[in-house]
C-alpha positions in Angstrom: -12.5 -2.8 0.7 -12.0 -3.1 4.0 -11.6 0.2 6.4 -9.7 1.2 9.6 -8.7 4.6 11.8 -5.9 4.6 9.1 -8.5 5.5 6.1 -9.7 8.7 8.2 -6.9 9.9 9.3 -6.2 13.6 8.3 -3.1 12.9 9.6 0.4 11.8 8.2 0.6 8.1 8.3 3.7 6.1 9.2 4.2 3.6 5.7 7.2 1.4 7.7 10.7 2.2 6.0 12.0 3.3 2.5 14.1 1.4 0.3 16.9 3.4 2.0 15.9 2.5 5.5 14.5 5.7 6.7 11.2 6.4 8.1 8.5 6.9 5.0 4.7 8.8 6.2 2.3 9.9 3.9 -0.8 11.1 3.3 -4.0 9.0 2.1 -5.6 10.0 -0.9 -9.3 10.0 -0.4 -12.2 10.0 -2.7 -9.9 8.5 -5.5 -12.1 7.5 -8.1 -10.8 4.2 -9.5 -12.3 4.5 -12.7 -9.8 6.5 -14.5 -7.0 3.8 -13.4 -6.1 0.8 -15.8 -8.2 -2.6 -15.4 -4.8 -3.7 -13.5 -4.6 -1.5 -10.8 -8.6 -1.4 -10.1 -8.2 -5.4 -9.8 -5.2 -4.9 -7.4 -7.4 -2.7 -5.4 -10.0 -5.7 -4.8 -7.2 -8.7 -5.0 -5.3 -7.2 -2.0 -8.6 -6.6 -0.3 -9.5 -10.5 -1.0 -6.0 -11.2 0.3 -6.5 -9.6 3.5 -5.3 -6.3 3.1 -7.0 -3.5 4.7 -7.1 0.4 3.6 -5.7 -0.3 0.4 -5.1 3.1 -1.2 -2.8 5.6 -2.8 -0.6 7.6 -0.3 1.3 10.9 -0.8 4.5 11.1 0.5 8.1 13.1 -0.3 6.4 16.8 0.4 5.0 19.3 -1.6 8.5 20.0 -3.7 8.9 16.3 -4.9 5.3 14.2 -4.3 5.3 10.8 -5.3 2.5 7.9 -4.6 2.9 5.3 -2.3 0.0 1.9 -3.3 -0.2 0.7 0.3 -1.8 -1.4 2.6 -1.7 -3.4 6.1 -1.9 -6.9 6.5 -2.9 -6.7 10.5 0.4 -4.4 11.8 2.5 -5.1 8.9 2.6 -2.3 6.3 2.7 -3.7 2.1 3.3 -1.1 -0.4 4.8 -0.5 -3.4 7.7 1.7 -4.2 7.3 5.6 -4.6 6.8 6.5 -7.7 5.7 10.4 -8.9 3.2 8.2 -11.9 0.7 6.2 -10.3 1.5 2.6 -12.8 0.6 -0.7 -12.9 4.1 -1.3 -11.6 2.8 0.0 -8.1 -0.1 -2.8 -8.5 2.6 -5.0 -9.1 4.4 -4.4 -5.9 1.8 -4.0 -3.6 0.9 -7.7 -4.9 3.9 -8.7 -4.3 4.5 -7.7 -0.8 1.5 -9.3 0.3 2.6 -12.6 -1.2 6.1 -12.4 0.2 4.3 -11.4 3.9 2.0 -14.4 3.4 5.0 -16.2 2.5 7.1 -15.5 5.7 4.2 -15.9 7.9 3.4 -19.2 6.5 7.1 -20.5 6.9 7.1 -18.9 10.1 3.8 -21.0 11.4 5.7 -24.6 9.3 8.9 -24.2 11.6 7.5 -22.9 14.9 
């Protein structure tokens, strides 16, 4: 999986905005081992990766009193993730999938009408 400054950063980490539109940081997770995660979520891992997304990874944000996981990545500047959640799911895999279509999506229509 690919690596940048981001994936050694000790750091909080700006994740773009929240579903409410307010700034959203975290904190990467390192040394997650993969192999306790569902199939799903340990293919998401490497599809995102093969889609172009770099420090793919599980993020901590929301504090110490209410910590939830962030499944997050960058395609270049632009930051995919999925939504917080306090239970890492497959729904996160879901999400993060998703954002990097509907970013691939946009750029492509972008590059068709420009």
């Amino acid at each position: 999986m690919a690596m940048t400054e981001r994936s050694s950063n000790p750091n909080e980490i700006d994740l773009g905005l929240n579903d409410n539109s307010y700034p959203l940081t975290g904190f990467r997770q390192m040394g997650v081992d993969l192999d306790g995660f569902s199939l799903f979520i340990r293919t998401a891992f490497q599809t995102a990766t093969d889609l172009g997304a770099d420090d793919v990874g599980f993020y901590v944000v929301g504090g110490v009193i209410d910590p939830q996981f962030v499944l997050a990545g960058w395609l270049g500047d632009q930051v995919v993730k999925s939504h917080p959640s306090s239970q890492i799911s497959d729904e996160m895999a879901r999400e993060l999938l998703q954002a990097i279509h509907d970013v691939q999506n946009k750029e492509r229509q972008d590059a068709a009408s420009g």
